[in-house]
Backbone as CSV, one residue per row, in Angstrom:
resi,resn,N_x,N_y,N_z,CA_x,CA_y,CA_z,C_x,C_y,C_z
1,UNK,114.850,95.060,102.935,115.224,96.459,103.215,116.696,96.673,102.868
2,UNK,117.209,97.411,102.062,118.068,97.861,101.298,119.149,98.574,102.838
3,UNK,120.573,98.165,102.637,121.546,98.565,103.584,121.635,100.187,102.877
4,UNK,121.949,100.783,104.425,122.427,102.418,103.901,124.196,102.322,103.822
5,UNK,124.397,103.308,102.810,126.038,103.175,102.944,126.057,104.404,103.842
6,UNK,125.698,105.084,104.730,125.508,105.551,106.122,125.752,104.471,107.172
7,UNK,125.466,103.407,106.876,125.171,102.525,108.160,126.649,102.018,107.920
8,UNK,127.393,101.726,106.582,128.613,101.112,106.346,129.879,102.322,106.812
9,UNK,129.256,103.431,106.609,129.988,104.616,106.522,130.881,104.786,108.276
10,UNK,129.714,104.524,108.803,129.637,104.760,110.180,130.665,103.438,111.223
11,UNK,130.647,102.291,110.506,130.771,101.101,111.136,132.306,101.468,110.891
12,UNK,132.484,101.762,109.454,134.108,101.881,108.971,134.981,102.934,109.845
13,UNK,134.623,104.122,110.243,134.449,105.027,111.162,134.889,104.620,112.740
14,UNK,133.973,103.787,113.147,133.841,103.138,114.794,135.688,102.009,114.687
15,UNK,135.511,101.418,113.474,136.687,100.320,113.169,138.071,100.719,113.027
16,UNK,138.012,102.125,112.554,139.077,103.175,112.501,139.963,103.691,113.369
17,UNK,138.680,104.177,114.256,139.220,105.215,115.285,139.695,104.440,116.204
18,UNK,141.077,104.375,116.847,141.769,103.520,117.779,141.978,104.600,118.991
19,UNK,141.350,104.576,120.116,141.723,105.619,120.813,141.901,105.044,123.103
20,UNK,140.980,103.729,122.355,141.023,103.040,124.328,141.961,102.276,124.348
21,UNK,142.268,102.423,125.559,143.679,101.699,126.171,143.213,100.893,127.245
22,UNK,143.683,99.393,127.627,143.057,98.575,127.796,143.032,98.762,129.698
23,UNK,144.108,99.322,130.040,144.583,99.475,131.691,143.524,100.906,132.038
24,UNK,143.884,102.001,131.553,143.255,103.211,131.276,141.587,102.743,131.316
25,UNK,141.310,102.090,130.197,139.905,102.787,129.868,139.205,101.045,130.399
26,UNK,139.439,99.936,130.107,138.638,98.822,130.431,139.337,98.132,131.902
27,UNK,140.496,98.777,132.697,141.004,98.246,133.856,141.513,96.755,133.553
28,UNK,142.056,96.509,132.920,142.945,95.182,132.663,144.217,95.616,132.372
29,UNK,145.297,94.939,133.139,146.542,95.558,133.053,146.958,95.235,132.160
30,UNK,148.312,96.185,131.751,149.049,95.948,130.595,149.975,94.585,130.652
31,UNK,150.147,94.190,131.509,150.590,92.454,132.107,150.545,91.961,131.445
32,UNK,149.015,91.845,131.899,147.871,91.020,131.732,147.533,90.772,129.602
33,UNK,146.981,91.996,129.179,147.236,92.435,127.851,148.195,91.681,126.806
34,UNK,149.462,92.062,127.695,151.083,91.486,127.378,151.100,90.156,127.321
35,UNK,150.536,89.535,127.801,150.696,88.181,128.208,150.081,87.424,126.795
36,UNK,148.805,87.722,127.068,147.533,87.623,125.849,148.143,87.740,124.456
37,UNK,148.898,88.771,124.350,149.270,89.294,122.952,150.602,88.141,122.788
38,UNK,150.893,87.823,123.456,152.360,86.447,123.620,151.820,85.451,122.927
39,UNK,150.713,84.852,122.862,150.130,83.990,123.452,148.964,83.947,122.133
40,UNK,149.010,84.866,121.375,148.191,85.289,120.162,146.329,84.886,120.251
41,UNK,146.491,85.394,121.622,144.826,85.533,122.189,143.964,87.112,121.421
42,UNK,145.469,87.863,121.362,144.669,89.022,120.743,145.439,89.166,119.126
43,UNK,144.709,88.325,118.349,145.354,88.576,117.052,145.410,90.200,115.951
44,UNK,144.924,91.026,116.483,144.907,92.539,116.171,145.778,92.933,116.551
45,UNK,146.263,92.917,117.733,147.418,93.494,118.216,148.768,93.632,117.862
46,UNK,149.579,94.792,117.223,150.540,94.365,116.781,151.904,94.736,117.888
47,UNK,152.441,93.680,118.494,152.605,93.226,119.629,154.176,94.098,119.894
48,UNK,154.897,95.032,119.114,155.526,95.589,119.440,155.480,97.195,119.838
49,UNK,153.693,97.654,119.717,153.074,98.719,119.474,152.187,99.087,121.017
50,UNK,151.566,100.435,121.504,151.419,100.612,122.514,149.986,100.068,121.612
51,UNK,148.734,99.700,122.433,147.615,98.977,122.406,146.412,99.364,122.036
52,UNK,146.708,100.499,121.258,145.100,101.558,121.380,144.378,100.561,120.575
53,UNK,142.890,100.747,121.018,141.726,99.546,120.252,140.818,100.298,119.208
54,UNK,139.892,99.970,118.606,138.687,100.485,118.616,137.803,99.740,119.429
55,UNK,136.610,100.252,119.159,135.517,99.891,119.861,135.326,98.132,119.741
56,UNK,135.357,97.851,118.659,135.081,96.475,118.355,136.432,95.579,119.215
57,UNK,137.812,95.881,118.663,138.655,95.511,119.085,138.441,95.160,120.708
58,UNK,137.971,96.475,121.526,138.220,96.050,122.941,136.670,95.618,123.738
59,UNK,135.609,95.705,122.874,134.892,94.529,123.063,135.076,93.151,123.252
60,UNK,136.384,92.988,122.036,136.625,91.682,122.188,137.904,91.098,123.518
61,UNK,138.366,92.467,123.594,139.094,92.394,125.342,138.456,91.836,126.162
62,UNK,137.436,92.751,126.250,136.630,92.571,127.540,135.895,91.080,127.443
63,UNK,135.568,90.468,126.176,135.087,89.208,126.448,135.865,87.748,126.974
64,UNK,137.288,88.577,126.387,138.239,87.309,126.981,138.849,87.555,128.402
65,UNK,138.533,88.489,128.634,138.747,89.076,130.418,137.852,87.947,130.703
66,UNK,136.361,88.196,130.154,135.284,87.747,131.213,135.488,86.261,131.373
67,UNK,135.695,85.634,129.854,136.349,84.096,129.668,137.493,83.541,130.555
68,UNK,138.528,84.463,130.925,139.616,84.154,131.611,139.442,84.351,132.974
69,UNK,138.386,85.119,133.748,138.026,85.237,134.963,137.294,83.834,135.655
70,UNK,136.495,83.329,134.686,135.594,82.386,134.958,136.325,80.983,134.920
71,UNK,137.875,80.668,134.657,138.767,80.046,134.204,138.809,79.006,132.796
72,UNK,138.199,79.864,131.666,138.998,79.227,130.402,140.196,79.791,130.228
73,UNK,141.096,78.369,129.744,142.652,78.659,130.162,142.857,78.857,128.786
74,UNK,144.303,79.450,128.977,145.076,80.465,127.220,144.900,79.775,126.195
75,UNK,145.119,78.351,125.983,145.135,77.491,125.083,143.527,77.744,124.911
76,UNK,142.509,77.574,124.903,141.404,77.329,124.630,140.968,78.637,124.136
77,UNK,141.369,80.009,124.970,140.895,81.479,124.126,141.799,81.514,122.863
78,UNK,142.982,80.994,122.692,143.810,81.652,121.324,143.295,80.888,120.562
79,UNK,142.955,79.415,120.690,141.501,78.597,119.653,141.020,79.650,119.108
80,UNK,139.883,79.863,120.060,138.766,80.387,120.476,138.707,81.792,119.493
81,UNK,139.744,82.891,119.560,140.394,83.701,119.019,140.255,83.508,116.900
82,UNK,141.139,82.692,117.309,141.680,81.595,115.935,140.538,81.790,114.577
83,UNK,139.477,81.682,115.544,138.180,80.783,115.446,137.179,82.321,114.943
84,UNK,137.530,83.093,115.799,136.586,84.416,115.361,137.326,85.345,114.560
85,UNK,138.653,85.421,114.473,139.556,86.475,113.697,140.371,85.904,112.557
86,UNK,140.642,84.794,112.873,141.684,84.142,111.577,141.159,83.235,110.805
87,UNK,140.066,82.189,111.120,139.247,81.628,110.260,138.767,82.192,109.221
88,UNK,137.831,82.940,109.339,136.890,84.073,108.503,138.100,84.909,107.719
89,UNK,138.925,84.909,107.650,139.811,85.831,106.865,140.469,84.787,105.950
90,UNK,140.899,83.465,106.697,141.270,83.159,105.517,140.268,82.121,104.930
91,UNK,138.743,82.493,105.160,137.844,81.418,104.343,137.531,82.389,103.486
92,UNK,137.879,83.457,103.705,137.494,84.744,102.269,136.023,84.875,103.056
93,UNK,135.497,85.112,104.247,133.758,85.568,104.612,133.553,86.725,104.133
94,UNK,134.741,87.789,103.895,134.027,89.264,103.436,133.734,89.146,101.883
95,UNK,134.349,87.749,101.503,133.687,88.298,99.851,132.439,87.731,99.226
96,UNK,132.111,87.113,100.477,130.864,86.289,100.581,129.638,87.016,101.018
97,UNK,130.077,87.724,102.300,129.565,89.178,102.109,128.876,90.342,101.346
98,UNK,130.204,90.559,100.636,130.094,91.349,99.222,128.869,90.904,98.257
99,UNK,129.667,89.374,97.984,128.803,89.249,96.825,127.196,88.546,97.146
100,UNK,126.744,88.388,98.183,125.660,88.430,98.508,124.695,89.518,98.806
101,UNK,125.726,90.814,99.244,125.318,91.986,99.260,124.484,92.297,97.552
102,UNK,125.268,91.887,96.603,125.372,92.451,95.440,124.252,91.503,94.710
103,UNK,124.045,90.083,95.181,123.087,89.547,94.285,121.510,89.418,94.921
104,UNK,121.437,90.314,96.331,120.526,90.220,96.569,120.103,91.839,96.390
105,UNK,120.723,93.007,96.219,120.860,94.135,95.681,120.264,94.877,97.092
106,UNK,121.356,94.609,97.919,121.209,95.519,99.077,121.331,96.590,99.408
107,UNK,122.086,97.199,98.516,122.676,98.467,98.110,122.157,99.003,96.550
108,UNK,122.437,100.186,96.427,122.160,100.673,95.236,123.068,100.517,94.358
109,UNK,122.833,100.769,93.110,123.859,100.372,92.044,125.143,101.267,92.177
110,UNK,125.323,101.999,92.474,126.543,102.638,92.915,127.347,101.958,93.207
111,UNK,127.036,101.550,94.799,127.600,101.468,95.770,127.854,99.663,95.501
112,UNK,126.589,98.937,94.379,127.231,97.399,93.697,128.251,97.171,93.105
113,UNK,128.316,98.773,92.172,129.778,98.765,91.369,131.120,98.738,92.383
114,UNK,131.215,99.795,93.473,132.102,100.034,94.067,132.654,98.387,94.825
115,UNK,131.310,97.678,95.060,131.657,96.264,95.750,132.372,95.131,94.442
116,UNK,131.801,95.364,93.409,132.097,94.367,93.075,133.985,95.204,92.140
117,UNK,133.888,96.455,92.302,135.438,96.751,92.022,136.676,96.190,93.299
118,UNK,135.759,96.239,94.363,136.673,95.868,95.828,137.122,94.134,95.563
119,UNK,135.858,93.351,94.878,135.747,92.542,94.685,137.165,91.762,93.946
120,UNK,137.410,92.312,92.527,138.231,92.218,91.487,139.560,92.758,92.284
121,UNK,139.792,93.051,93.145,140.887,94.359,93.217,141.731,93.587,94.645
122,UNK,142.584,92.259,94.171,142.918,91.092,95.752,143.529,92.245,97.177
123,UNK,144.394,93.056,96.418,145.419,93.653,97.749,144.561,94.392,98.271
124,UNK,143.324,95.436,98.250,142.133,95.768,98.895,141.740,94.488,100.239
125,UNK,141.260,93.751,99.268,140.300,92.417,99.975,141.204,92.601,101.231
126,UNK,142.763,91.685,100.605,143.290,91.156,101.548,143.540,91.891,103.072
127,UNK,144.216,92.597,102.796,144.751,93.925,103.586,143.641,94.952,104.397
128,UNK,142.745,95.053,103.681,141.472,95.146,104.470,140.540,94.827,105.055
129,UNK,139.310,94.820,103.976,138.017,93.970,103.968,138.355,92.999,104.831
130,UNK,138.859,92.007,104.568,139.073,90.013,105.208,139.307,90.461,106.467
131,UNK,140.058,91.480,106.808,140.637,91.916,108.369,139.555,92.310,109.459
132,UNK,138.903,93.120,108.334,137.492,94.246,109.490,136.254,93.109,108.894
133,UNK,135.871,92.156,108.239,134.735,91.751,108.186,134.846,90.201,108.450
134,UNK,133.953,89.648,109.825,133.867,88.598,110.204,132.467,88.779,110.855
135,UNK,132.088,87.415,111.048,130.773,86.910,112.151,130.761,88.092,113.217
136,UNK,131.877,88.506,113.753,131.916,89.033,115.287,131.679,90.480,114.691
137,UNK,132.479,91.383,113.717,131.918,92.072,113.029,130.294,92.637,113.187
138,UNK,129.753,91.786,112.703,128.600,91.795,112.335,127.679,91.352,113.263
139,UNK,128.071,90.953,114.672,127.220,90.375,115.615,127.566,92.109,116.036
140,UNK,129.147,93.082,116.206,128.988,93.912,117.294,128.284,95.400,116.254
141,UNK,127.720,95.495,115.083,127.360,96.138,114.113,125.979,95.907,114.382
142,UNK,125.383,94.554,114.684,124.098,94.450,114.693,123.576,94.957,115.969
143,UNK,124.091,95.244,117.282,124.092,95.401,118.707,124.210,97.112,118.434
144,UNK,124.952,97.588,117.425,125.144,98.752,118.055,124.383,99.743,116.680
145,UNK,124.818,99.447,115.698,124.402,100.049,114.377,123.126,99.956,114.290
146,UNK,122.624,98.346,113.458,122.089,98.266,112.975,120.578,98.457,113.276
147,UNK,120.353,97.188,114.380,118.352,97.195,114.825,119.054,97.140,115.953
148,UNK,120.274,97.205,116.670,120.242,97.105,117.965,119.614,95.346,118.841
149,UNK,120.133,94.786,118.180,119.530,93.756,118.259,120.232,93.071,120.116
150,UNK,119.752,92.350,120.627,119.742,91.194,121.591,121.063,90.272,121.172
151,UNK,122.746,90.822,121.626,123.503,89.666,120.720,124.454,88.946,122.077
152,UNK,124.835,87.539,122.082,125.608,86.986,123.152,126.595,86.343,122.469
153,UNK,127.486,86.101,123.269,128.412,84.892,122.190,127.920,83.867,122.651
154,UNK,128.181,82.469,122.698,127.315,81.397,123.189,128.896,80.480,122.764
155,UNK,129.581,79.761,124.165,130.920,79.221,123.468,131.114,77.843,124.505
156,UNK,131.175,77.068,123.918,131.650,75.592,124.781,132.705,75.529,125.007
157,UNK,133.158,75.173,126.159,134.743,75.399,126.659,135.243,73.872,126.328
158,UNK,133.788,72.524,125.959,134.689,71.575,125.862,134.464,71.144,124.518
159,UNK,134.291,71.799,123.940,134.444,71.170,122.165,135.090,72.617,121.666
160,UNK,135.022,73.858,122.145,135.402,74.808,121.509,134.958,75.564,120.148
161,UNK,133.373,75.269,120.056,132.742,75.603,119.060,132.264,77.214,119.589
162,UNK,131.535,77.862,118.796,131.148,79.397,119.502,129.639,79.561,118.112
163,UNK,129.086,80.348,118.971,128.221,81.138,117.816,127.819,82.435,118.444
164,UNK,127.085,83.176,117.453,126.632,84.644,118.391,125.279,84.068,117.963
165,UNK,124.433,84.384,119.056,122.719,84.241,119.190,122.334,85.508,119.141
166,UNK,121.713,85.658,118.031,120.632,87.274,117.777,119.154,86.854,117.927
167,UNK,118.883,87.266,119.770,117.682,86.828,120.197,117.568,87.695,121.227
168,UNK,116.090,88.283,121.859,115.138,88.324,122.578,114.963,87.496,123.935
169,UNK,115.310,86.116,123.731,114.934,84.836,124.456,116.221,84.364,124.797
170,UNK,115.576,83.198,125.546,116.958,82.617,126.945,117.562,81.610,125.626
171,UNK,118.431,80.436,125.586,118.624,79.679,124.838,117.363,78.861,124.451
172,UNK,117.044,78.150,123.350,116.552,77.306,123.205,117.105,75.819,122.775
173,UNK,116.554,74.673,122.976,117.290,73.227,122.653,117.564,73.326,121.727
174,UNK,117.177,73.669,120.563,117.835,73.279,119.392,119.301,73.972,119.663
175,UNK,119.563,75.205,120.242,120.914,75.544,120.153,121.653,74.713,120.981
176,UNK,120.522,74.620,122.333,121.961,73.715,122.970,121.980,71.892,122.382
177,UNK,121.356,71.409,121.494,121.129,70.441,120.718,122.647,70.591,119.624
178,UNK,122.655,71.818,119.199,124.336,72.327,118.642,125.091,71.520,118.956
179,UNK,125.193,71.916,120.133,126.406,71.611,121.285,126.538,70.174,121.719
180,UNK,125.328,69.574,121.383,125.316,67.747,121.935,125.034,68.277,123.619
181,UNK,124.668,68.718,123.453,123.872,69.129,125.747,125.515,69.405,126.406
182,UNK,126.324,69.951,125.963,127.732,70.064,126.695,127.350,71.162,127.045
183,UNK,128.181,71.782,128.278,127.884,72.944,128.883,128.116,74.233,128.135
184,UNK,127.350,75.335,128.346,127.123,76.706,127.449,127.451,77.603,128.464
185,UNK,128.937,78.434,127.933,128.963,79.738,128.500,128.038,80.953,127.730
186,UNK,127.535,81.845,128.354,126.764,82.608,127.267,127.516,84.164,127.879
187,UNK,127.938,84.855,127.544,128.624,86.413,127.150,127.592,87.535,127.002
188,UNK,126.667,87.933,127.318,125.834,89.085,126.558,126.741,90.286,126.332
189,UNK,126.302,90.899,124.872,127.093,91.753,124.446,126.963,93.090,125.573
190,UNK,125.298,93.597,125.880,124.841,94.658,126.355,125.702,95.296,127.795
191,UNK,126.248,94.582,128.019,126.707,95.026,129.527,128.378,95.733,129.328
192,UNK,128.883,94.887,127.578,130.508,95.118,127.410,130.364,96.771,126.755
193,UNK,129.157,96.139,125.576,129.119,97.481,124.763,128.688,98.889,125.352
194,UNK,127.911,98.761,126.317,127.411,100.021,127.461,128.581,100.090,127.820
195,UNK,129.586,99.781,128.704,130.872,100.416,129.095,131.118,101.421,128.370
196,UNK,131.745,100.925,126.926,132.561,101.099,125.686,131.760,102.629,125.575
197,UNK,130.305,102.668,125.074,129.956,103.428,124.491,130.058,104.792,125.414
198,UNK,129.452,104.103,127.020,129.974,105.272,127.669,131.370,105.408,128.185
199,UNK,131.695,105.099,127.665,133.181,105.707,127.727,133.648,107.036,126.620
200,UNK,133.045,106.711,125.462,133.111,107.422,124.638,132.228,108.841,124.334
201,UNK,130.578,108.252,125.105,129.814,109.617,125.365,130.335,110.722,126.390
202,UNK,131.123,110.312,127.285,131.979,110.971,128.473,132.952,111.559,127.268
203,UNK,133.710,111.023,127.184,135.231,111.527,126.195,134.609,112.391,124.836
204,UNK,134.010,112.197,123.867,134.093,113.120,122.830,133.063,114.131,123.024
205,UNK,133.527,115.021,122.799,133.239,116.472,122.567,131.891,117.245,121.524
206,UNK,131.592,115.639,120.269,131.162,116.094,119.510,129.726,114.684,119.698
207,UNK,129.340,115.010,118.693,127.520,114.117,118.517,128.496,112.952,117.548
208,UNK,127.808,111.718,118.440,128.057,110.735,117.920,127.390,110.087,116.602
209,UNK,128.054,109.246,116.066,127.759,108.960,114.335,126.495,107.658,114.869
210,UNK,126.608,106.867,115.786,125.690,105.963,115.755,124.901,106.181,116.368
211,UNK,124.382,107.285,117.315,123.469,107.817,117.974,122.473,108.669,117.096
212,UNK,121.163,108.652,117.150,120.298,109.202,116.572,120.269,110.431,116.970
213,UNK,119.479,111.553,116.369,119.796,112.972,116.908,118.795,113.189,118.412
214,UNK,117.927,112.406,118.519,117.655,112.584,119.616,118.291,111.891,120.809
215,UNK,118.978,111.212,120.899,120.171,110.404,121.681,121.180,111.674,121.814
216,UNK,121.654,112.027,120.751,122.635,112.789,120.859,122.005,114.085,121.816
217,UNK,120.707,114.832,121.347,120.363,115.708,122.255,120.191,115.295,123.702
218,UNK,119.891,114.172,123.784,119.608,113.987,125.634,121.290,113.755,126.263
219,UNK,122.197,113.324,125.565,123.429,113.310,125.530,124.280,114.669,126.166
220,UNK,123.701,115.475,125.258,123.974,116.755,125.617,123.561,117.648,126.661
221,UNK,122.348,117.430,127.337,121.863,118.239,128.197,122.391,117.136,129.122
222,UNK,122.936,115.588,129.572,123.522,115.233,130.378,124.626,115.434,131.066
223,UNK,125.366,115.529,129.681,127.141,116.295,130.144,127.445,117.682,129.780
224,UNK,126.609,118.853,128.884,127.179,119.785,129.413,126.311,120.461,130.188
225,UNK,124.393,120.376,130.518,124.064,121.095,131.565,124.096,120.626,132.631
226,UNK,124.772,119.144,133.046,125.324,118.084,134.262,123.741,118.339,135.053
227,UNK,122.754,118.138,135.083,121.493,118.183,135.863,122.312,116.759,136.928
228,UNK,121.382,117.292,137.815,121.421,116.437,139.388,120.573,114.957,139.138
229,UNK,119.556,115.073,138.526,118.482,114.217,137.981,118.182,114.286,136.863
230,UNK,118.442,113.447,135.590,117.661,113.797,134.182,116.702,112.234,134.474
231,UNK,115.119,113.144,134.195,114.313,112.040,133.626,113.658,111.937,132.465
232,UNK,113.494,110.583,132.159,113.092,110.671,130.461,111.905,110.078,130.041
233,UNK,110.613,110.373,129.776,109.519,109.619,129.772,109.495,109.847,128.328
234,UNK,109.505,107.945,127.678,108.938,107.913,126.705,107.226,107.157,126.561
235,UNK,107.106,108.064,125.347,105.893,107.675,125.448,105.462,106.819,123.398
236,UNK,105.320,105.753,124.148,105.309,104.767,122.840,104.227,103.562,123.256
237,UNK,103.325,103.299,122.823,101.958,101.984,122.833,101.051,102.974,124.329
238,UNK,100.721,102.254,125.168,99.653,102.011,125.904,100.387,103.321,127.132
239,UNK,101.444,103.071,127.689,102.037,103.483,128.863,103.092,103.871,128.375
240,UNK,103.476,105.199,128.875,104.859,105.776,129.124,106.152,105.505,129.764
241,UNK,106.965,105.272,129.372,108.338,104.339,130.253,109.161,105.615,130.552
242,UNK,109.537,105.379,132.264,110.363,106.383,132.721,111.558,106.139,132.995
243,UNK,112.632,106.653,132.794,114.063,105.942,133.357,114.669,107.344,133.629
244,UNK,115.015,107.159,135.051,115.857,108.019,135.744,117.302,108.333,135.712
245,UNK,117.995,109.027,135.548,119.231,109.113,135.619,120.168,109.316,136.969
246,UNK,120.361,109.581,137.821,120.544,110.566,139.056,122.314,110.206,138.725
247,UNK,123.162,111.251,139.945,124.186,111.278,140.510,124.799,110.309,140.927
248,UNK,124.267,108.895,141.360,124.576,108.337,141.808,124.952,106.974,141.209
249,UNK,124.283,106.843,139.746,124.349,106.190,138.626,126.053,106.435,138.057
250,UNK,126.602,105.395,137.662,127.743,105.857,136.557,127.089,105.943,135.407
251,UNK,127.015,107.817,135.486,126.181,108.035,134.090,126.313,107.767,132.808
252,UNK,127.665,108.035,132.157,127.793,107.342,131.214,127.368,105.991,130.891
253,UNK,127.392,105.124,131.498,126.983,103.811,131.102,125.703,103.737,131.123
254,UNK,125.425,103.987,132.357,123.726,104.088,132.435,122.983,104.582,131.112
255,UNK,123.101,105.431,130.260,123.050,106.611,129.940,122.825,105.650,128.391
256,UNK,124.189,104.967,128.605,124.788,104.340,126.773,123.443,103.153,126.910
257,UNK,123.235,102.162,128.544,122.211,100.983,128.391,121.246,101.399,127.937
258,UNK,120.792,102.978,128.235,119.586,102.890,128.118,119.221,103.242,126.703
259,UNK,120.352,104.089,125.805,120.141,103.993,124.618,120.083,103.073,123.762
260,UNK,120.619,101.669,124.245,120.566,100.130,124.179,119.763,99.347,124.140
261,UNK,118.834,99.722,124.699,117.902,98.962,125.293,115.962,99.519,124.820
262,UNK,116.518,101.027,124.628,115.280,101.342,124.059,115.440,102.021,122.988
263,UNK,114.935,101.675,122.137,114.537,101.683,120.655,113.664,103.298,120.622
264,UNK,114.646,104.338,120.465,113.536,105.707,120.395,112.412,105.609,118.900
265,UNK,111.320,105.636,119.390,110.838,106.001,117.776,111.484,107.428,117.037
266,UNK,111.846,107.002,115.993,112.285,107.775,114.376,110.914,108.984,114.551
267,UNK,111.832,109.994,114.113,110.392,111.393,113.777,109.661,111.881,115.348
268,UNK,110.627,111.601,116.066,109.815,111.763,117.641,109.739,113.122,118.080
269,UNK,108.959,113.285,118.544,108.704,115.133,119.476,109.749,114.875,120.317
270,UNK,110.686,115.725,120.342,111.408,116.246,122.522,111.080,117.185,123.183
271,UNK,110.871,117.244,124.080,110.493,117.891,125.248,111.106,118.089,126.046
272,UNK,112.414,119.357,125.994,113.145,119.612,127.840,112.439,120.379,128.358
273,UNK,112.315,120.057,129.206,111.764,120.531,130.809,112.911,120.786,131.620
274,UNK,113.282,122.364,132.253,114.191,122.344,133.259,113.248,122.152,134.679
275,UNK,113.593,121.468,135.763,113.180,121.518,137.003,114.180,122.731,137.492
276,UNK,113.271,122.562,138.992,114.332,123.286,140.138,115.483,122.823,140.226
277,UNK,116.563,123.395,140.991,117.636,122.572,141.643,118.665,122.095,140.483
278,UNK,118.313,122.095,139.342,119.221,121.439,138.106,118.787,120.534,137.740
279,UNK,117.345,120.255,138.173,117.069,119.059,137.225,116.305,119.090,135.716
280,UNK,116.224,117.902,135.074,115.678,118.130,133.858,114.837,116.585,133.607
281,UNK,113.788,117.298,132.522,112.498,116.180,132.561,112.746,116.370,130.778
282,UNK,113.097,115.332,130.170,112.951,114.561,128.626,111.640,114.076,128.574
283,UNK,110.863,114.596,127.469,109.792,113.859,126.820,110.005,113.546,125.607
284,UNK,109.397,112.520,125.274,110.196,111.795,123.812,108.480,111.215,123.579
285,UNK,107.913,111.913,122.209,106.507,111.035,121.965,106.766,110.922,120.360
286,UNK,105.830,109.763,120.257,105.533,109.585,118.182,105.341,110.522,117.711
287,UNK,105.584,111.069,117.172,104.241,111.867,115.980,103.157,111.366,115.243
């Protein structure tokens, strides 16, 4: 299945826009931040500058929060770091990328020419591409863009190896066979990226680029007709799945998991229903 340059369009977009602040929007102090950026745990950061992220960027905050809570110490995250941001840039992974993009013809011929001009063209690569395209890249593209996939980091605190697992399922031996049976921290992406996203369905004003239009419509009757209760029955195989929203939920997040987590079918009927009282009933079926 052939990549959309929609799907690239969009990712470049999310990688762009720098707008969360790490005290503000993910509750980790600027100290704290400060310290990290000393310490070249956050190699993006350009350490004389106030901190705004993108999305990807403070994903990767929040994972070394979670790493540093659980006590892996500084020396082992700026590895660790090393390992997901500075490796891959200077092993050249985005042109490996590219040109696999190009010989397996993932793209249309257009958009082959344009790669393989990025290709030929070093101060592009360098300065860009090598910067925004790594493993982690493409683990938080596949979680949010792409199929929405199942992604964790999976990282040994005593050899300091890492991988991202794109799975469904708990570990299996062969991965922890990887590792020689040493102990496995595992990270799931779903819990960092739901923050993030609702953070952002709260804050912008407009229909989001990675949200489908029916996401975006239930989006909308959440925050600007604020119902007391939105419920949403989809209806996909045998049984209808209901997920509630209420007041009492931090909606945004709630809101971002559940667009996370369930896969709307493409070409779908909607159905608002206003209730009494302010509430509202979503139906979402196949065609």
């Amino acid at each position: 299945m052939k990549k959309t340059t929609n799907e690239l369009t969009i990712l470049g977009a999310l990688i762009s826009k720098k707008y969360l602040l790490p005290e503000k929007d993910l509750g980790i102090t600027s100290r704290q931040v400060n310290y990290w950026k000393s310490k070249d745990v956050l190699p993006f950061f350009e350490k004389e500058k106030k901190g705004f992220m993108d999305m990807r960027e403070a994903l990767w905050v929040l994972i070394i929060n979670e790493l540093s809570s659980i006590g892996v110490d500084t020396n082992k995250l700026q590895k660790l770091s090393e390992d997901v941001w500075i490796k891959p840039f200077q092993e050249k992974y985005a042109d490996a990328v590219f040109k696999r993009a190009i010989t397996e013809k993932q793209l249309n011929q257009k958009d082959n020419e344009i790669l393989e001009h990025h290709l030929g063209f070093e101060p592009i690569m360098n300065t860009i591409f090598r910067k925004e395209i790594n493993p982690f890249t493409d683990a938080f593209k596949s979680c949010l863009i792409s199929n929405r996939s199942v992604v964790s980091l999976i990282y040994c605190p005593k050899t300091g190896e890492h991988s991202f697992n794109f799975s469904n399922v708990g570990l299996t031996a062969d991965l922890n066979n990887l590792y020689f049976g040493e102990t496995l921290i595992v990270i799931p992406f779903l819990p960092l990226i739901s923050k993030l996203v609702g953070i952002e369905i709260e804050k912008s004003n407009t229909d989001l680029e990675y949200l489908s239009s029916i996401e975006n419509q239930i989006r909308r009757v959440l925050f600007f007709d604020k119902p007391k209760l939105l419920e949403i029955e989809v209806h996909q195989g045998d049984s209808p799945k209901i997920t509630k929203i209420t007041q009492e939920h931090k909606k945004p997040e709630e809101l971002a998991k559940f667009f996370l987590t369930n896969k709307l079918p493409l070409g779908s009927k909607i159905m608002l229903e206003p209730r009494s009282q302010g509430n509202y009933k979503i139906t979402i079926k196949s065609k």
